[in-house]
Each structure stands twice: as C-alpha cells, then as structure tokens.
C-alpha positions as CSV (number, residue, x, y, z in Angstrom):
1,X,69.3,82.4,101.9
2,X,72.5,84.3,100.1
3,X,73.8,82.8,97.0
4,X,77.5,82.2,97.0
5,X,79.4,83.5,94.8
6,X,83.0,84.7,95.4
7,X,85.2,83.8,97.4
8,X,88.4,85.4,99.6
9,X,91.7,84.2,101.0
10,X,91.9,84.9,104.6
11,X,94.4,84.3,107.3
12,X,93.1,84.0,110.9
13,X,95.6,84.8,113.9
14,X,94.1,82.9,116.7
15,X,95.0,82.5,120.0
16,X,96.1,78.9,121.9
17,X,97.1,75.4,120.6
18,X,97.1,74.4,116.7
19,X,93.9,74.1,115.0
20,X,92.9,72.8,111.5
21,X,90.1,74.8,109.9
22,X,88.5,72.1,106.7
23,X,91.6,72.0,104.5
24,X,92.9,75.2,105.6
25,X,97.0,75.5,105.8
26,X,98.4,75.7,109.2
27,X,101.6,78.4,109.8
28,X,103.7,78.2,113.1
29,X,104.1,81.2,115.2
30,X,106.2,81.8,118.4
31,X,103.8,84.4,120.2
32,X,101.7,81.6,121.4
33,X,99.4,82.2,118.2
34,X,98.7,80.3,115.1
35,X,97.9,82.0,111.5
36,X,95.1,79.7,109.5
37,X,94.3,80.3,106.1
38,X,90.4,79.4,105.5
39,X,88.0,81.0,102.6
40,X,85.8,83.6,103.1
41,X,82.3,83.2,100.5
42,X,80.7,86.6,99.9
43,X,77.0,86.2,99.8
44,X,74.8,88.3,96.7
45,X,75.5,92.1,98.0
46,X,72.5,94.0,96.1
47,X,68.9,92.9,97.5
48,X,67.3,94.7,94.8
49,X,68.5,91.7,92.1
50,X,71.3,93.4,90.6
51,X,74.4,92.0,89.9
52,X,77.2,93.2,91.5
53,X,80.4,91.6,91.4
54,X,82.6,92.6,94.6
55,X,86.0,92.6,93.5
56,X,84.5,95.2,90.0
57,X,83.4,97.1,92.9
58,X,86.0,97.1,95.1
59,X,88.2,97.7,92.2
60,X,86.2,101.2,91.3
61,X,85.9,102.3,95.5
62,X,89.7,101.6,95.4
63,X,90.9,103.7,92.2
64,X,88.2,107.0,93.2
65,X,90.1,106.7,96.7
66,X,93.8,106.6,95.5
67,X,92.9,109.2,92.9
68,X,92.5,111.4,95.8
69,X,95.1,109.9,97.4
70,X,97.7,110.8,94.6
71,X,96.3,114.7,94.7
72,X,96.8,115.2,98.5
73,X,100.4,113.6,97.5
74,X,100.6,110.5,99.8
75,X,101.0,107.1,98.5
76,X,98.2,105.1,97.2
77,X,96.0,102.1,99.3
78,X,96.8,98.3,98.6
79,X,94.3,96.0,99.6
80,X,94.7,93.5,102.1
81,X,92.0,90.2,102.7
82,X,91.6,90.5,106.7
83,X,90.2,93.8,106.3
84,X,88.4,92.9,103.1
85,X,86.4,90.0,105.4
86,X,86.0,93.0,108.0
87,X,84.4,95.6,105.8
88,X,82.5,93.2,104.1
89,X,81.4,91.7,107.3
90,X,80.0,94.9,108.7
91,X,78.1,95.9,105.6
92,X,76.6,92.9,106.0
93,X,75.9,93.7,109.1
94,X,75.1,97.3,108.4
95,X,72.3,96.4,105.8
96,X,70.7,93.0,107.4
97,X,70.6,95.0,110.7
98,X,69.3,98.3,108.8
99,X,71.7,100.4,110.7
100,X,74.5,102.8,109.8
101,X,77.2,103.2,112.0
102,X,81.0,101.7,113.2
103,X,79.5,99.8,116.0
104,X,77.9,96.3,115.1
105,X,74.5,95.1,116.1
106,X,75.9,92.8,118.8
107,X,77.5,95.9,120.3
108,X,80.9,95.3,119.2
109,X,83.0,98.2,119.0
110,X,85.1,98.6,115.5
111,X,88.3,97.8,117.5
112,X,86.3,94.7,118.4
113,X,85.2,94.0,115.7
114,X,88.8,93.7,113.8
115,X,90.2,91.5,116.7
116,X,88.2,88.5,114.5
117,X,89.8,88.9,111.6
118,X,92.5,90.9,111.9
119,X,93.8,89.7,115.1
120,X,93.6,90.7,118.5
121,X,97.7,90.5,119.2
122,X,97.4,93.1,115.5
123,X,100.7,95.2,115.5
124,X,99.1,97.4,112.4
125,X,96.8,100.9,113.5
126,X,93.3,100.0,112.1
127,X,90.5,102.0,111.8
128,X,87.0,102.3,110.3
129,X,84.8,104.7,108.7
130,X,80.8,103.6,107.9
131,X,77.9,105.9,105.7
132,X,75.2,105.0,103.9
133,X,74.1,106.1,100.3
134,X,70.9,105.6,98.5
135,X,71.6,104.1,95.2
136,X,69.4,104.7,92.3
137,X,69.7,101.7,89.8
138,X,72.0,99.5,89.2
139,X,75.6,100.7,90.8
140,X,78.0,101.8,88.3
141,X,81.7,103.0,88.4
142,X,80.2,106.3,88.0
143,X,77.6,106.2,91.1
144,X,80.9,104.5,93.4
145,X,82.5,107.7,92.5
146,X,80.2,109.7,93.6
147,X,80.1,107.7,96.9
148,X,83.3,108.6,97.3
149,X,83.4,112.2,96.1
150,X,80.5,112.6,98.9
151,X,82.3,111.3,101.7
152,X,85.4,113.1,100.9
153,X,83.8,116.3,100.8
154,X,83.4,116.6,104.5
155,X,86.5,117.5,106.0
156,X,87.3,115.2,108.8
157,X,86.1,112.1,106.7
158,X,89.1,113.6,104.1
159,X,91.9,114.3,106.4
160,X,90.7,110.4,108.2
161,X,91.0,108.4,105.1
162,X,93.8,110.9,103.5
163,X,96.1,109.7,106.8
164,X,99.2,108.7,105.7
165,X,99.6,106.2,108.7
166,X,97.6,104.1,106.7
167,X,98.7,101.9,103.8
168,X,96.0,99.6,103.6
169,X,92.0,98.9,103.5
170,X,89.2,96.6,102.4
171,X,86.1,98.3,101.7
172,X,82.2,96.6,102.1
173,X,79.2,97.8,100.2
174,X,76.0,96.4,100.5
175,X,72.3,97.2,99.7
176,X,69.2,96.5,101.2
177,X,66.1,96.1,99.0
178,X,65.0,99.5,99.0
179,X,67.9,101.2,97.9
180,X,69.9,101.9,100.9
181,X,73.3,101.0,100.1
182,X,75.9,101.1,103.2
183,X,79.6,101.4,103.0
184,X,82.4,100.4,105.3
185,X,85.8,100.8,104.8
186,X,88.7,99.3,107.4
187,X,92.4,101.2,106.8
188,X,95.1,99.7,108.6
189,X,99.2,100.9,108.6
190,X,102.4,99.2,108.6
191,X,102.8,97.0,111.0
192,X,104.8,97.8,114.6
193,X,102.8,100.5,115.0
194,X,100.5,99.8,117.0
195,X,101.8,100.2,120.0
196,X,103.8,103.3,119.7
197,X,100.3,105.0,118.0
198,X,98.6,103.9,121.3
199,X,100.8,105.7,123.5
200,X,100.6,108.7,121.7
201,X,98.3,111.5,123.0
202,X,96.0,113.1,120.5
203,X,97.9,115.9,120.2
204,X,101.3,113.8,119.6
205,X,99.2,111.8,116.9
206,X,98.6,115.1,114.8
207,X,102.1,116.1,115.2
208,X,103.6,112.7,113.8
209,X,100.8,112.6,110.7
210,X,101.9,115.8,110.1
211,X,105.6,114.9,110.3
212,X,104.6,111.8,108.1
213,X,102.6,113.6,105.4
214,X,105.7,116.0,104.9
215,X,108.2,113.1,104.8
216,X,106.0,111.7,102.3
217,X,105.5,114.0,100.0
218,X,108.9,115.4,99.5
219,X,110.0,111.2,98.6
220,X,107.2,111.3,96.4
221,X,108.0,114.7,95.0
222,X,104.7,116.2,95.4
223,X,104.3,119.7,94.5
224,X,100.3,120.6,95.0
C-alpha cells in the first residue's frame, strides 16, 4: 500500500452537468464544461526506502532544465499542477507496470492520456517525453542533473524539450525497487494554440519554431 504524503492542487475540466468532487470548489464555464478543483496525494516515489520529497525533486529536474533553457536563449519553464498529476501519474505507471515508454499500460496514447487531467477540450500544445535511468543510492541534486544532462545530450530529445512553443511542464520520477528510476516530463504552451499547431504540417511546424526561437531571443537579448 503507498503511504501518502504530499499533496497537489488540481483543477479538472470535465465534460456535462455540474459535479461536486468531496469539498472540491466548483467554477462555471460556458463551453458546456465545468473546472473542479480536487487534491491529488502523491504516494512514496522511491521503492528502495529512500526518502524523496517530490516537490525537492521537482524543484532540482526544473532548475537543470531551465539552466539549459537560459543557454539555448528561450525563456525558462513554470510549472503547472495538471501536468504535474500527468507526469506523476505515468511514472507511476511507468515503474508499477516496469515499462518505459509514452504510451501507458492500458494502451492510452500520451494525447490520451492528458485528456484526464488536462482536458480533452485543452486549447494549450502538450506533449510528453519518457526514459528511464538507473539510480545508484539515494537520488541527489547531483544525480537529477545528470538525468537531465543525459537526456539532453541526444539531439532530438534537446531540440523537443528546448521548443519554445512550450512554456510549461510537470515532471514524474519514480523508482522501482531495483533501481530503475523512470522519468516523464509533460510540456504544454500557451493556450489558443492548439488548434492552429494542429493544422500545421510538419514542415509548417519547424518553420514557425523557428520563427518563434528567433523572436525570442532577440526580446530576450540573447547573444550565444
């Protein structure tokens, strides 16, 4: 059985009449959707024993990732609880299921899987990236950089979670009893995007992160 621990603000777009979650608060909408704001427990996250406080590790996944994020010259990641729940979800998933990949054991897809907490009528781009890491000892700041460092250094993970179309993510890491510790990270943009971003081909999607990266670093004043 997981102990409980720590604890999450979430708030759930769902679809049809009002609900009421427990005690959760209640928010009108007028696209035939209600927003409910229920909390999310996050079970122990190392199986080995160790302590490992989620929002400390969040905190050192977060600042290795903007560090390269202030290199490459485009503004830094906020955080942002729906795709906390999702990341942490997956991990979950990831290490209960021993399995490594974007896709969860039930088959879900990741689009799928961020209709749940996210929102299926979502106007933000969202995305996903999942690895897995052995992890000797107790996980440190030190050993989350290097997680980091690792997946950044293959090039299409770099130029993925470098895109500036993305201004937010939640991150999930979780390990298994022998070591194997398994990382997801959900991004997401502004929103209104969604649906331009969908109706762009591949090649018009490289053209406007292009356009964007440029834009951005000249406000930012970026001179790499």
């Amino acid at each position: 059985m997981y102990h409980f621990r720590k604890r999450v603000m979430v708030i759930v777009a769902c679809l049809g009449i009002m609900v009421l979650l427990g005690t959760g608060t209640v928010m009108a909408s007028q696209d035939n959707t209600i927003e409910v704001t229920v909390q999310f427990y996050i079970p122990q996250l190392d199986l080995r024993g160790y302590e490992l406080d989620f929002f400390e590790m969040e905190g050192w996944f977060l600042e290795r990732i903007n560090h390269h994020r202030e290199l490459y010259g485009v503004h830094p990641y906020d955080t942002y609880n729906p795709l906390r729940v999702t990341s942490i979800e997956h991990s979950l998933d990831m290490r209960d299921n021993n399995f490594g990949r974007n896709v969860a054991s039930d088959g879900r897809t990741h689009q799928e899987r961020h209709d749940r907490w996210i929102g299926v009528l979502r106007t933000k781009v969202t995305s996903s990236h999942s690895s897995s890491h052995w992890v000797e000892g107790e996980l440190t700041r030190e050993s989350a950089f290097g997680i980091v460092d690792t997946i950044l250094a293959n090039e299409t993970t770099f130029d993925f979670i470098m895109n500036p179309t993305y201004y937010y993510l939640g991150i999930g890491f979780s390990i298994q009893d022998n070591g194997r510790g398994r990382l997801n990270i959900t991004m997401a943009s502004q929103g209104n995007e969604r649906a331009a971003h969908r109706a762009r081909t591949p090649e018009q999607r490289e053209e406007h992160r292009q356009l964007a990266l440029e834009r951005i670093r000249r406000e930012r004043g970026w001179r790499g």
